[in-house]
DRENZA-232819 format. One record per residue (C-alpha): residue number from 1; x negated, z, y; chain. Coordinates in steps of 0.5 Angstrom, whole numbers, plus 500, padded with zeros to 3 digits. Example, Ala and Ser with C-alpha at 12.3 -4.5 7.8 and 13.67 -1.06 7.14 Angstrom:
// residues 2
num / X / Z / Y / cadena
1 / 475 / 516 / 491 / A
2 / 473 / 514 / 498 / A
// end
This chain:
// residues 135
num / X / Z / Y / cadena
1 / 458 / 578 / 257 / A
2 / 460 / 583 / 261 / A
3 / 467 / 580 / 263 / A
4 / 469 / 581 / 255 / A
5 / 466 / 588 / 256 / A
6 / 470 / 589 / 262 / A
7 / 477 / 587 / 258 / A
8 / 475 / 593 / 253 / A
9 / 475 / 598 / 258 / A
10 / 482 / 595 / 259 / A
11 / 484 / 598 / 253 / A
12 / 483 / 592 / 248 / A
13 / 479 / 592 / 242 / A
14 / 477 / 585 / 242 / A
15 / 475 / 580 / 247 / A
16 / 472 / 574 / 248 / A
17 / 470 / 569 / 253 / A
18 / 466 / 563 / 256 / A
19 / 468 / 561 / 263 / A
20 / 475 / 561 / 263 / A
21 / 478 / 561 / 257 / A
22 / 479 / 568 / 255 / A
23 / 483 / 571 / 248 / A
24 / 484 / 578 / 247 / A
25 / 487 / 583 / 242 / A
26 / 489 / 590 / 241 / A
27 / 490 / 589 / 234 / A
28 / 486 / 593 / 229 / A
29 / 482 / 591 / 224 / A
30 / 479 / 583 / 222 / A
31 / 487 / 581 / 224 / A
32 / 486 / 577 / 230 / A
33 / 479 / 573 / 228 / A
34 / 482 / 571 / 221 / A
35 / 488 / 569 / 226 / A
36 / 483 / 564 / 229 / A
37 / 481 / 562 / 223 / A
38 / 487 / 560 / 220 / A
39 / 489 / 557 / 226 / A
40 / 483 / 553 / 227 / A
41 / 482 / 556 / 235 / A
42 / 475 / 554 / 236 / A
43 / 470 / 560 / 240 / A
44 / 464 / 558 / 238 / A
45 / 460 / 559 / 243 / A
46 / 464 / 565 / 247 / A
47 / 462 / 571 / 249 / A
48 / 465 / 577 / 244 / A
49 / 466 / 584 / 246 / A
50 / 470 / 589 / 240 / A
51 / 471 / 595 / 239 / A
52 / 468 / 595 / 231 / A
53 / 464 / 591 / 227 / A
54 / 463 / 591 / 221 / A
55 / 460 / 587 / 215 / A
56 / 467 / 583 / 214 / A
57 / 468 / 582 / 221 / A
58 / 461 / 580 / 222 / A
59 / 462 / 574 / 216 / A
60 / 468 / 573 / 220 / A
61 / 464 / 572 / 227 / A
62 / 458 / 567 / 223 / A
63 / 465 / 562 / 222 / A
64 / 467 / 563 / 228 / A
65 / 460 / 561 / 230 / A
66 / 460 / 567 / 237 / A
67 / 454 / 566 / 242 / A
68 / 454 / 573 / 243 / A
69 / 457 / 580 / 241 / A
70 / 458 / 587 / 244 / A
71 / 460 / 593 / 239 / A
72 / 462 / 599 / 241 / A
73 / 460 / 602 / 234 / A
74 / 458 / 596 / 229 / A
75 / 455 / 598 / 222 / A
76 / 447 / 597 / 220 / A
77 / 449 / 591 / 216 / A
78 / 454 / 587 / 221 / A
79 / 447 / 588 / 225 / A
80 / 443 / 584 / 220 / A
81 / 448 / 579 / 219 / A
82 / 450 / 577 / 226 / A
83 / 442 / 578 / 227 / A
84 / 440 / 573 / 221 / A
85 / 446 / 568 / 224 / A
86 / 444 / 567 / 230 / A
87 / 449 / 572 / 234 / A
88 / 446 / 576 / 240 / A
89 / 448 / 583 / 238 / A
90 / 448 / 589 / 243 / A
91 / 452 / 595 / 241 / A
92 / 453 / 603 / 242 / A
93 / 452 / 606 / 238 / A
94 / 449 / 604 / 230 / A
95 / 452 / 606 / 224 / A
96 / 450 / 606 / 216 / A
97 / 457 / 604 / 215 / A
98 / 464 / 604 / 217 / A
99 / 468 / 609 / 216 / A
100 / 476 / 608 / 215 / A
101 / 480 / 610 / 221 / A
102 / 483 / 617 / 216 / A
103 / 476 / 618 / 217 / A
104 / 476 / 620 / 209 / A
105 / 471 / 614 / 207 / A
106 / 469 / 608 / 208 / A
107 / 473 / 601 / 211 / A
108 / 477 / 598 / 205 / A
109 / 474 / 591 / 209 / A
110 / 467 / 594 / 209 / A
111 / 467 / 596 / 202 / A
112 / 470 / 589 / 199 / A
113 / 464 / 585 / 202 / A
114 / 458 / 590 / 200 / A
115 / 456 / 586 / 195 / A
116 / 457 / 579 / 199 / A
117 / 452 / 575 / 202 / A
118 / 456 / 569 / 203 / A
119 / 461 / 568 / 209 / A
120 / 466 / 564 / 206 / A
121 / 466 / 568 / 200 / A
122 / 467 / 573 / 204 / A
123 / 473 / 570 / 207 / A
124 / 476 / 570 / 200 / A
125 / 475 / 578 / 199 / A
126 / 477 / 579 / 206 / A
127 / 483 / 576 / 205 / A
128 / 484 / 579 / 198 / A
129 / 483 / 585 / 200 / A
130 / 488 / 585 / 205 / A
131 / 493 / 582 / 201 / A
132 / 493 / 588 / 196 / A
133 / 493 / 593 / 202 / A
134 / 500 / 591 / 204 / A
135 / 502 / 592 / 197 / A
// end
């Protein structure tokens, strides 16, 4: 874990490691754990650190089945989420939710998975979502 800690020091916003396999990111948002869905990139069992986490990026992380996640914030709800899955989680700082990166409101990502209790159902609004944001 500390490794993928480390990389986010590094000016990454996710890493994930186990032994010698280590993947990084500095995309923002859910971009870079949907690309290891689609691309069918096995992490289970891996070591996460991300900058944010929340309740989409949790689902997203369940069907990834992490071992262990540091968020440095990470919403009440991705807590329960990846608690309830399993998933070690150790965080920052805990908030109710997301807010969106202008700070006006809450993450589009967040608000489409609110009322979702099902990670691939999840996967659906996620993948939705961002199809209408690009519009």
């Amino acid at each position: 874990m500390n490794a993928a800690k480390e990389l986010l020091s590094q000016g990454y916003t996710l890493a994930m490691c186990l032994g010698d396999n280590v993947y990084t990111s500095k995309e923002r948002g859910v971009k870079s754990l949907l690309y290891f869905l689609d691309n069918k990139i096995d992490v289970s069992g891996f070591y996460c650190a991300d900058k944010v986490v929340g309740k989409g990026a949790a689902f997203l992380y369940v069907l990834l089945n992490v071992f262990e996640i540091h968020a440095g914030v990470i919403s009440k709800c991705a807590k329960e989420i990846l608690s309830a899955n399993g998933i070690r989680v150790t965080y920052d700082i805990l908030v109710d939710r997301i807010s969106n990166r202008e700070k006006t409101g809450y993450c589009p990502i967040e608000e489409a998975v609110i009322d979702i209790d099902n990670p691939s159902l999840a996967l659906s609004a996620i993948k939705e979502k961002l199809l209408s944001l690009r519009s």
